[in-house]
FIGU-157684 format. One line per field, with one value per residue (C-alpha): x, y, z; residue number from 1; residue in three letters. Coordinates in Angstrom, 3 decimals. Layout:
BEGIN
X: X|...
Y: Y|...
Z: Z|...
pos: NUM|...
code: ala|...
! end
This chain:
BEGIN
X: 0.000|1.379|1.726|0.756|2.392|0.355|2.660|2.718|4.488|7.267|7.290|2.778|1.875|-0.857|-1.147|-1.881|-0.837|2.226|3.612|5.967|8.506|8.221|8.218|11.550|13.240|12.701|12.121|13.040|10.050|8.059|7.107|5.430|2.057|0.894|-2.752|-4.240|-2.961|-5.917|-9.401|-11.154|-10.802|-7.409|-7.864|-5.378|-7.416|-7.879|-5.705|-6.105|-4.964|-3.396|-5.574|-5.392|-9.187|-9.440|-6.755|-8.811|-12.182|-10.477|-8.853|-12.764|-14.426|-12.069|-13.128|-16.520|-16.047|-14.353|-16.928|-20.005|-18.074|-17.390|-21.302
Y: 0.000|3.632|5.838|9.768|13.012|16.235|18.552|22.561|22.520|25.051|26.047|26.838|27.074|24.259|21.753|17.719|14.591|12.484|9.260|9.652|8.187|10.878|13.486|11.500|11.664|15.137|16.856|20.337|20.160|20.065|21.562|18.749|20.244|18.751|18.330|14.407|13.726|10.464|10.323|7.651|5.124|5.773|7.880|10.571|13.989|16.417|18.766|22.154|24.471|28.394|30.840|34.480|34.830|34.798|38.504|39.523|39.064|40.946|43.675|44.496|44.212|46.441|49.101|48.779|49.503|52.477|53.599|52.934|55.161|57.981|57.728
Z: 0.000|-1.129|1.835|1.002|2.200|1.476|-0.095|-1.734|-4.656|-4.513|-7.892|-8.425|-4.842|-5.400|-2.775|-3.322|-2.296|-3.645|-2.663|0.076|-2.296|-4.652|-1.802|-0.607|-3.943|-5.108|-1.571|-3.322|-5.240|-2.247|1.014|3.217|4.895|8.137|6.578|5.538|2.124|1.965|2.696|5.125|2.034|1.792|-1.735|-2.438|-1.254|-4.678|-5.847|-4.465|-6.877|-6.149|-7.437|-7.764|-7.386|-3.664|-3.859|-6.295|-4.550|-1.499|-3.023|-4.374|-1.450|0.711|-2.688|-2.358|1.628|0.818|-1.513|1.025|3.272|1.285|0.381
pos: 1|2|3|4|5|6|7|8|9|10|11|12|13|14|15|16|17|18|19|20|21|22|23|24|25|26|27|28|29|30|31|32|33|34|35|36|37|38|39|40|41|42|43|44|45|46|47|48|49|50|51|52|53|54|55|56|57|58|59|60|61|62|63|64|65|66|67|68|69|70|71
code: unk|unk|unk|unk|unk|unk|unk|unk|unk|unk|unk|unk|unk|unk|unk|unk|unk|unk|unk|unk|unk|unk|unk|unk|unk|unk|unk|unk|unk|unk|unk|unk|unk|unk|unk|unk|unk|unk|unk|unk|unk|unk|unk|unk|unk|unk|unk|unk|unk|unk|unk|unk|unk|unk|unk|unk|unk|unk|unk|unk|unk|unk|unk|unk|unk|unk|unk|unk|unk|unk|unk
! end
């Protein structure tokens, strides 16, 4: 049975789960997370991808603040 490490990648900032022998071999690529990598079943947990959405969203709502206030 393959034993999972939750990882970020260094490189995209997108965080998933590898086999710990892949995390072993290349651990540059890597930073190891101390999150589950599997679920209950023991399936590798999705890939959760960087976005820039989530900066994007805040940097508009701290505008629209500003603008209620000067209203």
């Amino acid at each position: 049975m393959t034993n999972f490490v939750r990882v970020r990648d260094n490189e995209t900032g997108h965080e998933y789960s590898v086999a710990e022998s892949r995390f072993d071999l290349e651990p540059d690529l890597f930073t190891k997370l101390d999150k589950p990598a599997t679920d209950p079943t023991g399936e590798p947990l999705p890939a959760k991808h960087k976005t820039t959405v989530a900066k994007k969203a805040a940097e508009n709502k701290a505008a629209a603040s500003v603008d209620q206030k000067e209203n």
